[in-house]
C-alpha positions in Angstrom: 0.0 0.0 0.0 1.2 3.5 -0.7 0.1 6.2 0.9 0.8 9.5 -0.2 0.2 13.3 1.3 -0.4 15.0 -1.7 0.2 14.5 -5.3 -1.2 18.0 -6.4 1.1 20.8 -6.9 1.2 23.2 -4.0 1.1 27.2 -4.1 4.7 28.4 -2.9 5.3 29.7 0.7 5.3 33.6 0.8 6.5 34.4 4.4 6.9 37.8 6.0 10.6 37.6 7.5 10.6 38.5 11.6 13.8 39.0 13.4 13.2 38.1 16.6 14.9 38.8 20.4 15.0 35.3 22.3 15.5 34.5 25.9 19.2 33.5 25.4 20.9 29.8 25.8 22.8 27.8 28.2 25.7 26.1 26.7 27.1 23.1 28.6 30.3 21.5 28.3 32.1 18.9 30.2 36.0 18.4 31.1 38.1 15.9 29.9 41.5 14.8 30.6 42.8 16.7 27.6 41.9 19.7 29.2 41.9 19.1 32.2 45.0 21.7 33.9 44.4 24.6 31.1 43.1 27.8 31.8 39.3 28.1 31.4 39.4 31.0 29.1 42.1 28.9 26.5 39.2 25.8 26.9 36.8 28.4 25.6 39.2 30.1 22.8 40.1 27.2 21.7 36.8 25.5 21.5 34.8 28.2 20.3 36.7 29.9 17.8 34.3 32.1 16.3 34.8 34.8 19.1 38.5 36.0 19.6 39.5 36.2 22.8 39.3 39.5 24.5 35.5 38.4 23.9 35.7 35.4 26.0 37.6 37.6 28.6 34.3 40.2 28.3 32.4 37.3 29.3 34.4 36.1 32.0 34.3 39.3 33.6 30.7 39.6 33.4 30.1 36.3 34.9 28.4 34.3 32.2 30.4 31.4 32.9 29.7 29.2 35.8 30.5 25.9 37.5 27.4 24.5 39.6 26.5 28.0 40.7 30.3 29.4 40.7 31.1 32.4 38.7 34.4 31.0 37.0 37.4 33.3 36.3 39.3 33.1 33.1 42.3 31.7 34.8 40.5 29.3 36.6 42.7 26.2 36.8 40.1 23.5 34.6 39.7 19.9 36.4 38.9 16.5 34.2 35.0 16.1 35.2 34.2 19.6 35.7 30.8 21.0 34.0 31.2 24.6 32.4 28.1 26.6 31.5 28.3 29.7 29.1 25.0 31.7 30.3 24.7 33.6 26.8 22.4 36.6 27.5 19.4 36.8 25.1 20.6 38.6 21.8 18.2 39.8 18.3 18.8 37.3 15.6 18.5 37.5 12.2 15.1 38.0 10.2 14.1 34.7 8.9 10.4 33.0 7.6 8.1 32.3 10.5 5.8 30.2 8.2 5.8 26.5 7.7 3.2 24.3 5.4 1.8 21.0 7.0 2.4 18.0 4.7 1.4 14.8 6.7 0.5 14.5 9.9 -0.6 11.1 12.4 0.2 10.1 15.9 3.9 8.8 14.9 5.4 11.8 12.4 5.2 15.1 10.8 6.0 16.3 7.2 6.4 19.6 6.9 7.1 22.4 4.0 10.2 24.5 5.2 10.3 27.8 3.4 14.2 28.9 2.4 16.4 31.2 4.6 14.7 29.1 7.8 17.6 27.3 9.6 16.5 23.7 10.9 18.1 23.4 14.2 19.7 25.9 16.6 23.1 26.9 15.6 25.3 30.5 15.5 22.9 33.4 15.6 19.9 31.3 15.0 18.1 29.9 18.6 14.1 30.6 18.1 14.0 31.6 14.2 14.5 28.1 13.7 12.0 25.1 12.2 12.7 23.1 14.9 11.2 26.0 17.5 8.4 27.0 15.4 7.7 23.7 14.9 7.3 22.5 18.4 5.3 25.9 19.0 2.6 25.3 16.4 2.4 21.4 16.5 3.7 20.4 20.0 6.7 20.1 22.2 7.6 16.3 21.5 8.5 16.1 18.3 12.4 15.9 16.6 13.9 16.5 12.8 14.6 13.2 11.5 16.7 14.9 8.9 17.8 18.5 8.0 17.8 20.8 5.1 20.5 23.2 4.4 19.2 26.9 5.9 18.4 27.8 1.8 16.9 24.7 0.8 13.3 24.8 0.7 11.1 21.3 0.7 9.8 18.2 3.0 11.6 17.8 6.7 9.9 14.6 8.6 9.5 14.9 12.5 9.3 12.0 14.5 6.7 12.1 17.4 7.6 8.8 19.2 10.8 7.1 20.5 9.9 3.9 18.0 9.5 6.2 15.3 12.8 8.6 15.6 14.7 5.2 16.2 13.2 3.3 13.0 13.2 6.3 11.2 16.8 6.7 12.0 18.0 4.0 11.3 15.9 3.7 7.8 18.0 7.2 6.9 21.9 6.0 8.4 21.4 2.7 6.2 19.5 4.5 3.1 16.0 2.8 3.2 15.0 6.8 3.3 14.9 7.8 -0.7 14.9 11.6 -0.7 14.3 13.7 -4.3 15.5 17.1 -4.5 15.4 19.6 -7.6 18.1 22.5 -8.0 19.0 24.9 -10.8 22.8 24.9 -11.7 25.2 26.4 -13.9 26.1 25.3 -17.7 24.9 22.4 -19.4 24.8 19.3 -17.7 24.9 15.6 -19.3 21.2 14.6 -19.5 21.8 12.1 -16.4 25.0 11.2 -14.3 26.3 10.1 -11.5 28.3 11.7 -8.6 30.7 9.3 -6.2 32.4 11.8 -4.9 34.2 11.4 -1.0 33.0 14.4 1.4 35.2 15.5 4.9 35.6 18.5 6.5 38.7 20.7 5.3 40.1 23.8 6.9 38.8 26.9 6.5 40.2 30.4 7.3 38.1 32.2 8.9 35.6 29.7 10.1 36.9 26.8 11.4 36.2 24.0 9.4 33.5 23.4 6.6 32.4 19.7 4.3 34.1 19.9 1.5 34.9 17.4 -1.7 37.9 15.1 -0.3 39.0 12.1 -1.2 40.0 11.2 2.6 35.8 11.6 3.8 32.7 9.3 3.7 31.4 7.7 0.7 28.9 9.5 -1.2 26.6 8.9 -4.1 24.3 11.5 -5.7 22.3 10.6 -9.5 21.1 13.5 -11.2 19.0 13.6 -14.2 18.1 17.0 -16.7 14.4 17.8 -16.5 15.1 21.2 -18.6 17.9 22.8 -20.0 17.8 26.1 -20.2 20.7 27.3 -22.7 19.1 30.7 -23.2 20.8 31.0 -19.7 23.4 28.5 -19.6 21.6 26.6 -16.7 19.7 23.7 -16.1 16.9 22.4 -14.2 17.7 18.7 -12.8 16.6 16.2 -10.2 19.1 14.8 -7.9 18.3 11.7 -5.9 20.7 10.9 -3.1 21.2 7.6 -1.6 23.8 8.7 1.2 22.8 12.1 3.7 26.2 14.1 3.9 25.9 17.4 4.8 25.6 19.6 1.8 26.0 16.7 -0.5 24.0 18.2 -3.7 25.7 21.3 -3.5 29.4 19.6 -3.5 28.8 17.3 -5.5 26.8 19.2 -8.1 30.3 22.0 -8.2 32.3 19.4 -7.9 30.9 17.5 -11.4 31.5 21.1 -12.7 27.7 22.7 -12.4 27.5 24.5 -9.4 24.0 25.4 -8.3 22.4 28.9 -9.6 23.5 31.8 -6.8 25.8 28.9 -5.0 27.8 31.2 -2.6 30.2 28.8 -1.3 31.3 25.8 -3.6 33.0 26.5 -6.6 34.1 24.2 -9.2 35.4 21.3 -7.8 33.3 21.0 -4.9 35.9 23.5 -2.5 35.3 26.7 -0.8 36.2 29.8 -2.2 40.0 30.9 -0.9 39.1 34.2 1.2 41.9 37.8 1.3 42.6 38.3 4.4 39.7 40.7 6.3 37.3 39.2 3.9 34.4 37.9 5.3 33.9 34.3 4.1 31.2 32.8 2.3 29.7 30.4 4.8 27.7 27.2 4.7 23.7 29.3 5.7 24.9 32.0 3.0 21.6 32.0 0.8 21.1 32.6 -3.1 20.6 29.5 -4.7 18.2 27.4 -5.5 17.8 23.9 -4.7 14.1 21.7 -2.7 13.7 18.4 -1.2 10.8 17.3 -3.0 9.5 13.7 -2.0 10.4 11.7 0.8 9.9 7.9 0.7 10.2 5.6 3.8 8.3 2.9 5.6 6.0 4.3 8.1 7.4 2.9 11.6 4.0 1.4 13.0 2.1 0.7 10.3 4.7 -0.5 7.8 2.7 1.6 4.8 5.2 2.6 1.7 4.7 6.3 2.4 5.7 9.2 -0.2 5.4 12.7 1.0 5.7 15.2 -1.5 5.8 18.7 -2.1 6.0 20.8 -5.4 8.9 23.2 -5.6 9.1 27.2 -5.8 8.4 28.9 -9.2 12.0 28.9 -10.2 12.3 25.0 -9.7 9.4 23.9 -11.8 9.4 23.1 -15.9 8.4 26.1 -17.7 5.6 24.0 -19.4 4.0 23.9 -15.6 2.2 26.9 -15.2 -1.1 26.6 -14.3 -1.9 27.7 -10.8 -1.6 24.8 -7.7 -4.1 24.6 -4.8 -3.0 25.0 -1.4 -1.5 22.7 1.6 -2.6 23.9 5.3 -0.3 27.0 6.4 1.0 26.8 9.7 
């Protein structure tokens, strides 16, 4: 039996952008043995590179880092077992879509529509202008991601609501029973289908830290890609891209690394790398938006009922045939 959320085309998400002050985060880490006898503030500096550290000293001083109930001072001598918290005061984050649409929904999972430039999970300036938090605020406290999108990728994310369903669910993604469908715009003019076995592992990164990358030293990865429209008038093409593995950012490093990077692609050239940055350059990074690329359809067993379920979910304007233009009806806006 298949059972499927929709097969009519669906009107795209329009959704007013809200920055948004939160309540701030607590952010707990433990001692180990390898740091263990360092300074608290070099634990921090070195662990958190993205602030410098006369930053971290600012925040020593203010007392926003605690053991049990201890104000900690940055030269506080660090012990193997000791629990750090960072109390980070509440701060405005960035302007992001609010708006979700609801896919599927029964007492074991959730299928939602997530609009572009809405992050999936908490993460650098992002805490309540999330999917995850709107999620939970709409539909209900219980329920987890069972997979993410990239912060510009638009399309299908499944929430589990039960323990048996984010374990089977889980498991059905790490060992690829999960078949996910995206379609992306890229640059130049593709092969009509091919396939991408390219390695991906983090590389350095000035400026950053560390990103995924193209490297022949990471985790196996396969992506198949097909041309449903070239567009030559452009020098672009729209193509579907089915991906057995899950690596993060896999489409967009493996579509630049076969040589067709995605339309408005701010980080991966050619070859699947990050761009090299001058030095006071601020670096393309990994939630930079501007291209285009949607999960979708989503097909998995459903954990209690063992149905063959396919959830899908047309894409924006830009990501549809040219020949499809007649206007969709409407999923449930959340």
């Amino acid at each position: 039996m298949s059972a499927r959320a929709s097969n009519l085309r669906v009107a795209e998400l329009r959704s007013e952008w809200s920055p948004r002050c939160n309540q701030g985060w607590i952010y707990v880490d433990q001692i180990t043995t390898e740091n263990g006898g360092d300074p608290a503030i070099d634990f921090y500096v070195e662990r958190y590179p993205h602030s410098d550290r006369e930053t971290w000293l600012e925040r020593f001083v203010a007392g926003q880092i605690r053991s049990d109930e201890t104000v900690c001072s940055a030269d506080m001598t660090l012990q193997a077992g000791m629990t750090l918290r960072y109390h980070r005061p509440g701060w405005d984050e960035p302007a992001a879509p609010r708006d979700f649409r609801l896919l599927h929904e029964d007492d074991d999972l959730v299928a939602v529509d997530k609009p572009s430039g809405l992050q999936v999970l908490p993460a650098a300036m992002f805490l309540e202008n999330t999917l995850l938090h709107v999620v939970r605020e709409r539909i209900g406290a219980g329920v987890d991601p069972v997979h993410r999108l990239g912060r510009g990728t638009s399309g299908i994310v499944v929430f589990a609501r039960t323990d048996r369903a984010r374990r089977q669910l889980s498991q059905d993604l790490s060992e690829g029973r999960m078949k996910k469908r995206y379609v992306a715009l890229v640059q130049g003019n593709p092969a009509p289908s091919f396939s991408v076995d390219q390695a991906i592992g983090l590389v350095d990164y000035p400026g950053f830290g560390r990103v995924f990358a193209a490297v022949d030293t990471g985790k196996p990865s396969i992506s198949h890609v097909r041309v449903i429209e070239p567009r030559p008038e452009t020098d672009e093409a729209l193509v579907e891209v089915e991906i057995p593995t899950g690596r993060p950012h896999q489409i967009r490093i493996h579509l630049a690394a076969a040589g067709h990077p995605l339309v408005g692609e701010p980080l991966y050239e050619r070859g699947g790398h990050p761009p090299t940055v001058e030095p006071n350059d601020r670096p393309p990074l990994p939630g930079d938006l501007g291209y285009h690329l949607h999960a979708m359809q989503v097909g998995f067993t459903h954990p209690t009922s063992k149905d063959a379920m396919l959830i899908e979910c047309e894409p924006p304007d830009i990501l549809r045939p040219r020949s499809a233009a007649e206007p969709p009806p409407d999923h449930e806006q959340v």
